[in-house]
Structure formats: structure tokens, C-alpha cells
N, C-alpha and C positions, 0 to 999 in steps of 0.2 A: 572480563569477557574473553577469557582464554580459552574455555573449555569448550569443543564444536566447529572453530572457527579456524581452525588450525590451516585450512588449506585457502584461505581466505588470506590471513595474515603471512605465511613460509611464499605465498605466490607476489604479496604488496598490493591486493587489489583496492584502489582506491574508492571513495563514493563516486569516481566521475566515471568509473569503470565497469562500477555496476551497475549503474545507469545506463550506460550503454548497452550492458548485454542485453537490463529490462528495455530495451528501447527510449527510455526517456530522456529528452535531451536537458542541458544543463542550458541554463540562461540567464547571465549577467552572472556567472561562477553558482548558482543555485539550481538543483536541480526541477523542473518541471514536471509535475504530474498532474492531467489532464483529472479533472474535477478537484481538484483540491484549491483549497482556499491558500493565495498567496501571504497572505497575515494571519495573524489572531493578536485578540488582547493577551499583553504578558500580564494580567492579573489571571483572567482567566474564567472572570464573570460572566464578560459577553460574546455572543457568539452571534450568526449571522445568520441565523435560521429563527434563533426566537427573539432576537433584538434586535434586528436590521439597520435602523434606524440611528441607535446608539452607537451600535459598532462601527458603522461607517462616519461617526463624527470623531472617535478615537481617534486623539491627534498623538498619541504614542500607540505604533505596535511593531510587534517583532514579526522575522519571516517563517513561515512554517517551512522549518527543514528538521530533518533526521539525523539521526549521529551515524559514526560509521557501523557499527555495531547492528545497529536496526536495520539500514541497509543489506548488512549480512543476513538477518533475520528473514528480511521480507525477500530477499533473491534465493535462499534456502526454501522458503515456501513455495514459490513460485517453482520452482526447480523440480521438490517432492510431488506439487500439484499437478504436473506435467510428466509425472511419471508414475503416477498412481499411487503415490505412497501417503499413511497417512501422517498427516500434522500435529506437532505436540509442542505447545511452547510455551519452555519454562523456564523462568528465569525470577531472580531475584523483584521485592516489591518495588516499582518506581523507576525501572531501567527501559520502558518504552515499550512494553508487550501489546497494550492496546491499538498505538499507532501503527503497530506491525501488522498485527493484521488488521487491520481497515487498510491500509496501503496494498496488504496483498490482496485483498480483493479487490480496490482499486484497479490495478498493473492487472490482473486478471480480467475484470469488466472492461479493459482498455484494450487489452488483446484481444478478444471477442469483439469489441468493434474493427480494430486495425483489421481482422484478420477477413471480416465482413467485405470490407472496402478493399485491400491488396490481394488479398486470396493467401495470406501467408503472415505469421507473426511479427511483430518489431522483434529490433536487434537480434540478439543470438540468434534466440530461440529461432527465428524466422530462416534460420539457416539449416535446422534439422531434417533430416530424412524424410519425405513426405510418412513412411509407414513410422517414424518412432516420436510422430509430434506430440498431438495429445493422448496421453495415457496411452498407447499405443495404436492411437487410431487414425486414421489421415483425417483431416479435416479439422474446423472450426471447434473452438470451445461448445460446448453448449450452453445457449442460453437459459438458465436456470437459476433461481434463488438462493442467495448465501443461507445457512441457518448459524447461526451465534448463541450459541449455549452458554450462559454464563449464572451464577450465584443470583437468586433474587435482591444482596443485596448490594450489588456491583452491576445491578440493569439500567439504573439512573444513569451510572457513572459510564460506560459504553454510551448508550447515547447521548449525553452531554462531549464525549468525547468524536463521537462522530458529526456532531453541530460546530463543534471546535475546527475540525480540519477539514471536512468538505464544503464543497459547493450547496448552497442551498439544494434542494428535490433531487441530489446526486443519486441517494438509495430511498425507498418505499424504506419506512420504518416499523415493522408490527410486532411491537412487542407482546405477550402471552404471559 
């Protein structure tokens, strides 16, 4: 993960750093993001949207966290997202592109609340120029629908993967 990340890596910035600028705070050394699921099963069967029941008696699971890498991934989105630019991400099979973006829209649907209730974004961002916030416009994200374009045969596999890390009823799911 050399290639792109170069002013990430030459600067040292940590996961605890990016977190910070996306506003989310770290808790108990892990970072927090507001609708995401604190576990999952490390098999990977159940999830807590279609097995509630099961997954919650899962007496082994792992914490859902991101590598540093993805963190780069999803603060690079957030960053282009906030500046009009559009998103392209690609990367090798199996190195976390899905969780990237479900976490940037995530850290995006959370900003649009934050920014509801303070009048202004977490961390960094919430530091910029009123006229250079969003995509160059003062004010509030818009509230508006993600669309997720993906392979019809990787449409299961997004949503299995979004029952995996969020919070139950966190996004309306309509698949087409």
C-alpha cells in the first residue's frame, strides 16, 4: 500500500490521527464510529441484522476495526468528497475496499448530523473556511441517498458486508 498514500506515510499519520481529523474518537485504544457495530463474528456467518439472536450469544468475536491503510482510504474519500472531486477506488482483491466505503459514508452521514446539531463539522474539517466546506458551499451536507454501483455478482456480497459492520436499520437497503 505504497502507492497514493505517500503524504500519509512521509507526514506518520497514525489511525489515532485520522480519526481525529474525521472527528471520531478513539475508545479504550479503538476507534469509535457512531453506527457501526462494535463486533462481528470472526467466522463471518452471522451478522446482527439477519441473526440477532445468534450473534448476540456468540461467545467468541473480534472488534470491528480497520487497518491503517483503510483509514487512509476512507479519509482520502472524505477529503475528495468535501471537495467535489470524484471517487475511484482501487485496489488489490481482499485488502478492505468494501469496508472503505461503507465507513465513508458512514463518517459522512455522521457529519451531516454533527453538523445538524453544532452548525459546523467534527474535527478538522470543522475548522475550514465557512465558504470552502462542503464542495464549495457553506453549509450542511445534504441530506441525500448514497447510490452503490456494484457487479450484480458482488450485490449479495456489499450487503452481507454492510449487516457485518453496521448497526441494525443504520442505512434503508434497496437493492435493484
Amino acid at each position: 500500500w505504497e502507492s497514493g498514500v505517500e503524504e500519509y506515510a512521509e507526514n506518520r499519520r497514525t489511525i489515532a490521527a485520522l480519526c481525529e481529523e474525521l472527528g471520531i474518537p478513539i475508545m479504550d485504544g479503538v476507534p469509535h464510529v457512531v453506527g457501526f457495530n462494535k463486533t462481528m463474528d470472526p467466522v463471518g456467518k452471522l451478522n446482527p441484522w439477519q441473526h440477532e439472536e445468534e450473534f448476540n450469544q456468540l461467545t467468541t468475536k473480534v472488534p470491528v476495526q480497520l487497518k491503517w491503510h483503510q483509514w487512509v482510504g476512507v479519509h482520502k474519500m472524505v477529503v475528495n468528497a468535501f471537495q467535489g472531486k470524484p471517487i475511484l477506488l482501487m485496489d488489490d482483491v481482499g485488502v478492505g475496499k468494501t469496508i472503505q466505503v461503507i465507513t465513508a459514508m458512514v463518517v459522512l452521514r455522521n457529519f451531516h448530523h454533527y453538523h445538524t446539531q453544532h452548525g459546523k463539522f467534527p474535527g478538522a474539517f470543522g475548522e475550514f473556511d465557512s465558504t470552502e466546506q462542503w464542495q464549495g458551499q457553506s453549509g450542511n451536507i445534504p441530506s441525500q441517498p448514497f447510490l452503490v454501483i456494484v457487479p450484480n455478482g458482488l450485490e449479495q456480497q456489499f450487503q452481507n458486508e454492510i449487516y457485518k459492520f453496521l448497526q441494525k436499520s443504520m442505512f434503508d437497503i434497496i437493492p435493484y
